[in-house]
N, CA, C and O atoms as a GROMACS GRO file, in nm:
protein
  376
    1UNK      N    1   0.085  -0.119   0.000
    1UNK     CA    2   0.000   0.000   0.000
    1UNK      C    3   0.089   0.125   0.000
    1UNK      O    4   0.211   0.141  -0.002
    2UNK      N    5  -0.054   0.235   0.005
    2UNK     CA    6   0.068   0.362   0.040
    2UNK      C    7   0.053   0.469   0.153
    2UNK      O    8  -0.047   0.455   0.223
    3UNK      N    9   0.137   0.572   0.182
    3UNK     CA   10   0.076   0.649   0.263
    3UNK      C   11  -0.063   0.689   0.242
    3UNK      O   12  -0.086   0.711   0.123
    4UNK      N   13  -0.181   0.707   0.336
    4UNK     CA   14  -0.228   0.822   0.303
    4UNK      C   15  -0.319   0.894   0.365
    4UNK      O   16  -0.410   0.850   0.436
    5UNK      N   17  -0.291   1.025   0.336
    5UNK     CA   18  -0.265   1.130   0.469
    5UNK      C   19  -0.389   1.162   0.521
    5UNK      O   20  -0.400   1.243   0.614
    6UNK      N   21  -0.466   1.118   0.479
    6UNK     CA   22  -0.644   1.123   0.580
    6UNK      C   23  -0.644   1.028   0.690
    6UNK      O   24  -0.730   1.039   0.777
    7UNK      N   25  -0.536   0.912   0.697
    7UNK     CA   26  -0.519   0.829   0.796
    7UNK      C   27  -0.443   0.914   0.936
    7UNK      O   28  -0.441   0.879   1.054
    8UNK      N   29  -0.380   1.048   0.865
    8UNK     CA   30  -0.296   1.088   0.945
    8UNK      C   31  -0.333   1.220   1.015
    8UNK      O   32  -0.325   1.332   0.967
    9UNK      N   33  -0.378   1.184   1.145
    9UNK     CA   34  -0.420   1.259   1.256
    9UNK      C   35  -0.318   1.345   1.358
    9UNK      O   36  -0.214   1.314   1.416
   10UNK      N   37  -0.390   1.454   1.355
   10UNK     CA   38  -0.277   1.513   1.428
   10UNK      C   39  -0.347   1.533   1.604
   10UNK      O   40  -0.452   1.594   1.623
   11UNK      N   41  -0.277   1.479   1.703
   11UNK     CA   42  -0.282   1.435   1.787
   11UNK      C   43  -0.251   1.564   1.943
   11UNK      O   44  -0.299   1.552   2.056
   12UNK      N   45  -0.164   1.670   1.896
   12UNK     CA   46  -0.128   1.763   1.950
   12UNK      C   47   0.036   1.800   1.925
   12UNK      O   48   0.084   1.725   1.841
   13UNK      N   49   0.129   1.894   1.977
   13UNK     CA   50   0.266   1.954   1.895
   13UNK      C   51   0.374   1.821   1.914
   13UNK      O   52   0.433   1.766   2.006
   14UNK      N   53   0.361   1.808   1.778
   14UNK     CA   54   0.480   1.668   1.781
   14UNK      C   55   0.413   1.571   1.776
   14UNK      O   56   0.482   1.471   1.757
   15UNK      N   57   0.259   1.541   1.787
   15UNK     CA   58   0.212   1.391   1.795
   15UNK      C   59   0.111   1.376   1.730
   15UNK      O   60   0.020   1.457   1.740
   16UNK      N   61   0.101   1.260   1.641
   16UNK     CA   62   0.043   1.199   1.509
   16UNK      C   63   0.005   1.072   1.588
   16UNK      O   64   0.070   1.001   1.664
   17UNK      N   65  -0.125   1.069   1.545
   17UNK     CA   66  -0.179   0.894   1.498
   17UNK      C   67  -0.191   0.849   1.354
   17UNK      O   68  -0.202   0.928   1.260
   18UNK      N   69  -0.189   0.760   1.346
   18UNK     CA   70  -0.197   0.666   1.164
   18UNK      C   71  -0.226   0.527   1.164
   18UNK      O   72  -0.157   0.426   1.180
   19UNK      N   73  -0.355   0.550   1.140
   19UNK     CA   74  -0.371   0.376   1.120
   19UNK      C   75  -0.376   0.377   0.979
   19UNK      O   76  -0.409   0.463   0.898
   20UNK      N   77  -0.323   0.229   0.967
   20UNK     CA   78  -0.336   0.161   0.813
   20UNK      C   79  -0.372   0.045   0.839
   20UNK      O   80  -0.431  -0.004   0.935
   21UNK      N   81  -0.319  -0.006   0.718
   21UNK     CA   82  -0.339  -0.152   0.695
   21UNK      C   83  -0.216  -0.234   0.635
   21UNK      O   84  -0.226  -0.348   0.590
   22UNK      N   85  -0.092  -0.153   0.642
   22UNK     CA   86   0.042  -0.161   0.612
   22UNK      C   87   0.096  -0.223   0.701
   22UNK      O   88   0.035  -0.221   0.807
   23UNK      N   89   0.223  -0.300   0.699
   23UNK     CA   90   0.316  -0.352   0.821
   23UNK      C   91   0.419  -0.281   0.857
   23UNK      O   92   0.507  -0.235   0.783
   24UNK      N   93   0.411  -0.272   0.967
   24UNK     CA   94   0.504  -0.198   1.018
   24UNK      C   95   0.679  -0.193   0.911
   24UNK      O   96   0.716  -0.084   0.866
   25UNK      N   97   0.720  -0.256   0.899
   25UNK     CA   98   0.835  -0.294   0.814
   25UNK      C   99   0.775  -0.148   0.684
   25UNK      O  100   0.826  -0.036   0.679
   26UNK      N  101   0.676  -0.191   0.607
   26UNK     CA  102   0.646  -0.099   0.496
   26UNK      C  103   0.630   0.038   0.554
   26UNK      O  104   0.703   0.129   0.514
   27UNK      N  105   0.537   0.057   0.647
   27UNK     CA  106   0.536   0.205   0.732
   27UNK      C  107   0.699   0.313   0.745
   27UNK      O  108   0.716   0.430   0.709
   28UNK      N  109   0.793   0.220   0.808
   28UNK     CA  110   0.916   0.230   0.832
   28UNK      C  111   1.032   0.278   0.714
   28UNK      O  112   1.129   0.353   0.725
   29UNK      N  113   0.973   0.195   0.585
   29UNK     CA  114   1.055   0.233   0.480
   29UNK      C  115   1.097   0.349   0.467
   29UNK      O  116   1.023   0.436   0.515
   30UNK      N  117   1.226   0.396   0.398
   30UNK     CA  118   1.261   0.487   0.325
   30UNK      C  119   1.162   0.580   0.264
   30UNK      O  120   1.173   0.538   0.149
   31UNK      N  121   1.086   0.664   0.256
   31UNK     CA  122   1.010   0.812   0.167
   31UNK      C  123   0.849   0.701   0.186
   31UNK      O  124   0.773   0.673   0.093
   32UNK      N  125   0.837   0.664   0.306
   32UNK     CA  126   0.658   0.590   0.357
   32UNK      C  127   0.597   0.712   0.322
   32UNK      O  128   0.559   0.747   0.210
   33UNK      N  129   0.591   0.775   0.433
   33UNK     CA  130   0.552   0.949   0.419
   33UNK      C  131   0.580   1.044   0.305
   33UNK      O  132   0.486   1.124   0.298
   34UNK      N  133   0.618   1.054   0.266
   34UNK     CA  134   0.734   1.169   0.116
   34UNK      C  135   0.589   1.213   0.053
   34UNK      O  136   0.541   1.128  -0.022
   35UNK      N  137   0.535   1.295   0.066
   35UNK     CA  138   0.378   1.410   0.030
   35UNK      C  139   0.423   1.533   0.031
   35UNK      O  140   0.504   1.582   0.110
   36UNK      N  141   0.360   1.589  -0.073
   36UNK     CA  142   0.383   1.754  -0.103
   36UNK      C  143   0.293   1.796   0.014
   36UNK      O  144   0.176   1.774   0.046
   37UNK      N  145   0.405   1.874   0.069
   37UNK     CA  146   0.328   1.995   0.177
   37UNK      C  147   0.321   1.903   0.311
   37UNK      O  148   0.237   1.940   0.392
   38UNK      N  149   0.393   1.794   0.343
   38UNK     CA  150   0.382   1.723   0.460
   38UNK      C  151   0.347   1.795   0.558
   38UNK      O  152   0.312   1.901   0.506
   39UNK      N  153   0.328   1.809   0.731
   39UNK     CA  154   0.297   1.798   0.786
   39UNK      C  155   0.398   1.795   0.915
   39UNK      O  156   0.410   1.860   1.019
   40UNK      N  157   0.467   1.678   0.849
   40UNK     CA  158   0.553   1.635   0.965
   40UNK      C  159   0.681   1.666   0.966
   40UNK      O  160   0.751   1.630   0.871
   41UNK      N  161   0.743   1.750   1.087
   41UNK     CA  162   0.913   1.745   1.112
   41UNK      C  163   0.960   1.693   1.195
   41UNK      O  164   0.907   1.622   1.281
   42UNK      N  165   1.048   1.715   1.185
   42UNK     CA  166   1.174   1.644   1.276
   42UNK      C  167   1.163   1.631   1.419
   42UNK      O  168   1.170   1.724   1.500
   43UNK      N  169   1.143   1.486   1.448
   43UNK     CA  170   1.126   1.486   1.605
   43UNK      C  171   0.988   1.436   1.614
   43UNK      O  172   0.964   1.382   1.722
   44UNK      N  173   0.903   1.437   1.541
   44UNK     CA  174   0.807   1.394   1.540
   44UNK      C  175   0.738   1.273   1.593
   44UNK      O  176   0.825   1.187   1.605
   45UNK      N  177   0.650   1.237   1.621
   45UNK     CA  178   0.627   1.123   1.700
   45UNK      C  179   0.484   1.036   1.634
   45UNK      O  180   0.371   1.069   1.669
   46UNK      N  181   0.501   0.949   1.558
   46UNK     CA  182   0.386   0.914   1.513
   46UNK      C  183   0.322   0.747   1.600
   46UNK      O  184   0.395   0.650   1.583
   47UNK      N  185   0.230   0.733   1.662
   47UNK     CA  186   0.146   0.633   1.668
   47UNK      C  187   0.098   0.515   1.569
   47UNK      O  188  -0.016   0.533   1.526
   48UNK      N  189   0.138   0.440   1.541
   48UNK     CA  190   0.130   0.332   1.425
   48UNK      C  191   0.002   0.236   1.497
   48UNK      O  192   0.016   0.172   1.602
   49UNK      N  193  -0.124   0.242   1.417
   49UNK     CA  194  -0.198   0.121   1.473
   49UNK      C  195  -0.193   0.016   1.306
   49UNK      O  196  -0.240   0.058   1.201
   50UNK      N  197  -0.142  -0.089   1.318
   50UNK     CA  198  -0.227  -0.168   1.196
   50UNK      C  199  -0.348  -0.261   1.239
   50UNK      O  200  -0.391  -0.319   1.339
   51UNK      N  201  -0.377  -0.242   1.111
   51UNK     CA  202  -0.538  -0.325   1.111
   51UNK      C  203  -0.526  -0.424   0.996
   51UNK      O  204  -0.442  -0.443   0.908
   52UNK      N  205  -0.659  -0.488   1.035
   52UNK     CA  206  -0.650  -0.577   0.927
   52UNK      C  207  -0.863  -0.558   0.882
   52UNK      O  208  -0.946  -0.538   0.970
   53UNK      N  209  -0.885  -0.567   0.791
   53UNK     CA  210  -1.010  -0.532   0.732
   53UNK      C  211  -1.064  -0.382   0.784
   53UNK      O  212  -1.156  -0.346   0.857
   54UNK      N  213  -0.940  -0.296   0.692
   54UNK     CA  214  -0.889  -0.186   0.742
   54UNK      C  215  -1.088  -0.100   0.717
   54UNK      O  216  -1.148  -0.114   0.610
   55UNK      N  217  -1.147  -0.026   0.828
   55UNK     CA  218  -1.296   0.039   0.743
   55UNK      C  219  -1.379  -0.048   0.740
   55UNK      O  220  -1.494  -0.006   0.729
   56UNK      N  221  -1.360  -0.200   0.749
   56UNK     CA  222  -1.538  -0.236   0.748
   56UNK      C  223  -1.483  -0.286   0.920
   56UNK      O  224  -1.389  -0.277   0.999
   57UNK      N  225  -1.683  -0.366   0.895
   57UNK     CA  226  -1.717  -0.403   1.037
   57UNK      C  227  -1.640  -0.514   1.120
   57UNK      O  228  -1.630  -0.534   1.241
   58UNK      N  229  -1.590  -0.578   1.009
   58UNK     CA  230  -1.486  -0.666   1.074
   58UNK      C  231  -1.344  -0.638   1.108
   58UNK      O  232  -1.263  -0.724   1.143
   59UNK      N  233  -1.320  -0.501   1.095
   59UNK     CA  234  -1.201  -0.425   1.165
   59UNK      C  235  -1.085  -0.459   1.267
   59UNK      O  236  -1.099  -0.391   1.368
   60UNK      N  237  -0.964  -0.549   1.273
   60UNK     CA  238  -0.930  -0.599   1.388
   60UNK      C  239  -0.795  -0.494   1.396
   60UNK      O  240  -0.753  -0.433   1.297
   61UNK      N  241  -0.739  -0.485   1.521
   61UNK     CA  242  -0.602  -0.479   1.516
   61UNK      C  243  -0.501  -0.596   1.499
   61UNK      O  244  -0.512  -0.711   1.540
   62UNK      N  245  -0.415  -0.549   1.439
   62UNK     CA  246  -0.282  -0.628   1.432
   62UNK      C  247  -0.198  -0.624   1.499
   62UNK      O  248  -0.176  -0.709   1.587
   63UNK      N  249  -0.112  -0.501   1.469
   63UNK     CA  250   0.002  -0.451   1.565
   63UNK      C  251   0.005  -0.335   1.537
   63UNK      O  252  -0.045  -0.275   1.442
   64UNK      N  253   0.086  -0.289   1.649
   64UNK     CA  254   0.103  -0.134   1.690
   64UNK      C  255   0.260  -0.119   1.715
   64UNK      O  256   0.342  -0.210   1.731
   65UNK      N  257   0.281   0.019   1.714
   65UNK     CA  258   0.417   0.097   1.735
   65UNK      C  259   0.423   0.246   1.730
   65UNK      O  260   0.332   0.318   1.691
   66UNK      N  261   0.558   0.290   1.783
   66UNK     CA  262   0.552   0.370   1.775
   66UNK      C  263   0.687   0.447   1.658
   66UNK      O  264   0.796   0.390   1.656
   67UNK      N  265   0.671   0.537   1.595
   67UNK     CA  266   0.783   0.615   1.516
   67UNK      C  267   0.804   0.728   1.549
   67UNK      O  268   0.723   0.799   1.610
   68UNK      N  269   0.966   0.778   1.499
   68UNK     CA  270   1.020   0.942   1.516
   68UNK      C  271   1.075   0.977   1.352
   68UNK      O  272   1.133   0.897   1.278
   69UNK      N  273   1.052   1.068   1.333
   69UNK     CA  274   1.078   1.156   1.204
   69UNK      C  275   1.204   1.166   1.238
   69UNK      O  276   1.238   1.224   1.342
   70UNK      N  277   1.305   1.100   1.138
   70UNK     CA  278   1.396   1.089   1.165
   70UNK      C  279   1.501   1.218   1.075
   70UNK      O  280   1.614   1.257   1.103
   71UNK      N  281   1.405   1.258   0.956
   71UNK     CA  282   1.445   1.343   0.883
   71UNK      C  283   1.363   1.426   0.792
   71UNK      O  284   1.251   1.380   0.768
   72UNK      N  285   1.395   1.531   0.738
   72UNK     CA  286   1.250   1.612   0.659
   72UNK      C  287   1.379   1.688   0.546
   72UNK      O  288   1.486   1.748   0.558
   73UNK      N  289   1.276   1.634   0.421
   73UNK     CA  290   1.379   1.747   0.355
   73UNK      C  291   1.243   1.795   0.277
   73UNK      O  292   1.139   1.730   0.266
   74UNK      N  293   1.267   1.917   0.228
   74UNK     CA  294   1.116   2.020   0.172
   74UNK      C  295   1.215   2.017   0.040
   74UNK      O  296   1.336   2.023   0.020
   75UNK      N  297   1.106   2.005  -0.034
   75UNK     CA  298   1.108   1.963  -0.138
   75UNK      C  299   0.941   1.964  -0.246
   75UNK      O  300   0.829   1.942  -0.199
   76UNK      N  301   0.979   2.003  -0.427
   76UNK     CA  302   0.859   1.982  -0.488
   76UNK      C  303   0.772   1.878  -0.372
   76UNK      O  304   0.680   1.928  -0.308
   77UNK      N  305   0.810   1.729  -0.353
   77UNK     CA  306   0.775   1.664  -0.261
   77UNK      C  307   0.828   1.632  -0.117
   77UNK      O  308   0.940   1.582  -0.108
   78UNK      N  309   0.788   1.646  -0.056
   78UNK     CA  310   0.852   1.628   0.079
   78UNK      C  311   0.891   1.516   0.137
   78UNK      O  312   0.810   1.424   0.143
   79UNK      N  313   1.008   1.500   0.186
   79UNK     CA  314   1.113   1.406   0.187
   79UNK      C  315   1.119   1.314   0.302
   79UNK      O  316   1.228   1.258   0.297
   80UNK      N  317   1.062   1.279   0.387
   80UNK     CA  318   0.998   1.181   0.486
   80UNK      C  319   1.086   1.066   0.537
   80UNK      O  320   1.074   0.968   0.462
   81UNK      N  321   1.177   1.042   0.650
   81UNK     CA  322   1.248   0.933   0.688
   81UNK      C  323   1.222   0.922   0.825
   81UNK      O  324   1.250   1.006   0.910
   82UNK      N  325   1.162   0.802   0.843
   82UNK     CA  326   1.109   0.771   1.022
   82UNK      C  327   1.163   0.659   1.050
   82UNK      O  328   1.167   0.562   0.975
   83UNK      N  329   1.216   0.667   1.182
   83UNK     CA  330   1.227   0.546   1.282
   83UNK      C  331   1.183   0.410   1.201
   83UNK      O  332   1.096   0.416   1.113
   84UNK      N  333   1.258   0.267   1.240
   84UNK     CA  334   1.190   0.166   1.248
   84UNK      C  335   1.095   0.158   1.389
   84UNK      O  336   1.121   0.231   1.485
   85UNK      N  337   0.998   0.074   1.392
   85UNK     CA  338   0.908   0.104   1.506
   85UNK      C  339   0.961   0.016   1.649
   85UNK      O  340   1.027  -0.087   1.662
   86UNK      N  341   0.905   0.097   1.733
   86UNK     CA  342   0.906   0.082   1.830
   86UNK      C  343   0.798  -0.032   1.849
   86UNK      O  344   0.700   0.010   1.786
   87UNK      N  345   0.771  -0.139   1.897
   87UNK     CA  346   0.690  -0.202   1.853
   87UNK      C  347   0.631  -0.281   1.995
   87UNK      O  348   0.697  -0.330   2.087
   88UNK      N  349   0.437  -0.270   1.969
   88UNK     CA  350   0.396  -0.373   2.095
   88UNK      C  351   0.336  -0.444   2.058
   88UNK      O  352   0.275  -0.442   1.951
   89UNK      N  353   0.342  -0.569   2.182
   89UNK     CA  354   0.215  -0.670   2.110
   89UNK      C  355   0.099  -0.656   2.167
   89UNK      O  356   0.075  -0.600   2.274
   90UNK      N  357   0.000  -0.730   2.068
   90UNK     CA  358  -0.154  -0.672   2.090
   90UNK      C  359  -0.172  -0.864   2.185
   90UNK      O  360  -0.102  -0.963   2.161
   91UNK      N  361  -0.263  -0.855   2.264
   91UNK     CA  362  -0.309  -1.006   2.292
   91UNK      C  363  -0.414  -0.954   2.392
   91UNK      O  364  -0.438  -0.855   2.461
   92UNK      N  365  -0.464  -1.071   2.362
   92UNK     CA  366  -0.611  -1.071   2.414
   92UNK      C  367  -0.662  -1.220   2.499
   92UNK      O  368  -0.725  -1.316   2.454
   93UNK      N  369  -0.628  -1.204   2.588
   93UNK     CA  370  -0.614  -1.360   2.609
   93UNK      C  371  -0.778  -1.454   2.693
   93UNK      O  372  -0.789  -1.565   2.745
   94UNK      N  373  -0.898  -1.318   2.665
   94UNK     CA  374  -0.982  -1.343   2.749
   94UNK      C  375  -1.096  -1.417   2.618
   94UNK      O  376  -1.206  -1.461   2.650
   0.00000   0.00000   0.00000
């Protein structure tokens, strides 16, 4: 999949939520983020939820983490490098 930026909530100064339906590994990549007119700088702190039957009723989580904007370059498109995640597990054991 790809970024995209209606997933991406702004949370208060420095802090983002983003759910997808991406794995963490893809989230993490090299230019995940890279959007004209980003949003996000340096230091940044984004909330990673994945899902799986990302929007309908059968909606689950997967896994979660957390990321830091590791770099911003402005640009025609904006240049986007974050953290690999910080990562938790989800369980449910009831």
């Amino acid at each position: 999949m790809a970024f995209v930026k209606s997933r991406l909530k702004h949370l208060g100064q420095g802090v983002w939520f983003y759910k997808t339906d991406d794995t963490a590994a893809t989230v993490d990549t090299d230019s995940y983020f890279n959007d004209k007119g980003s949003p996000l700088k340096l230091g940044d702190i984004i909330y990673r939820l994945t899902v799986t039957n990302i929007d309908l009723s059968n909606e689950a989580i997967s896994t979660y983490g957390t990321h830091v904007v590791n770099s911003v370059t402005r640009a025609r498109t904006d240049v986007i490098d974050v953290s690999d995640t910080t990562a938790g597990t989800v369980t449910d054991t009831d």
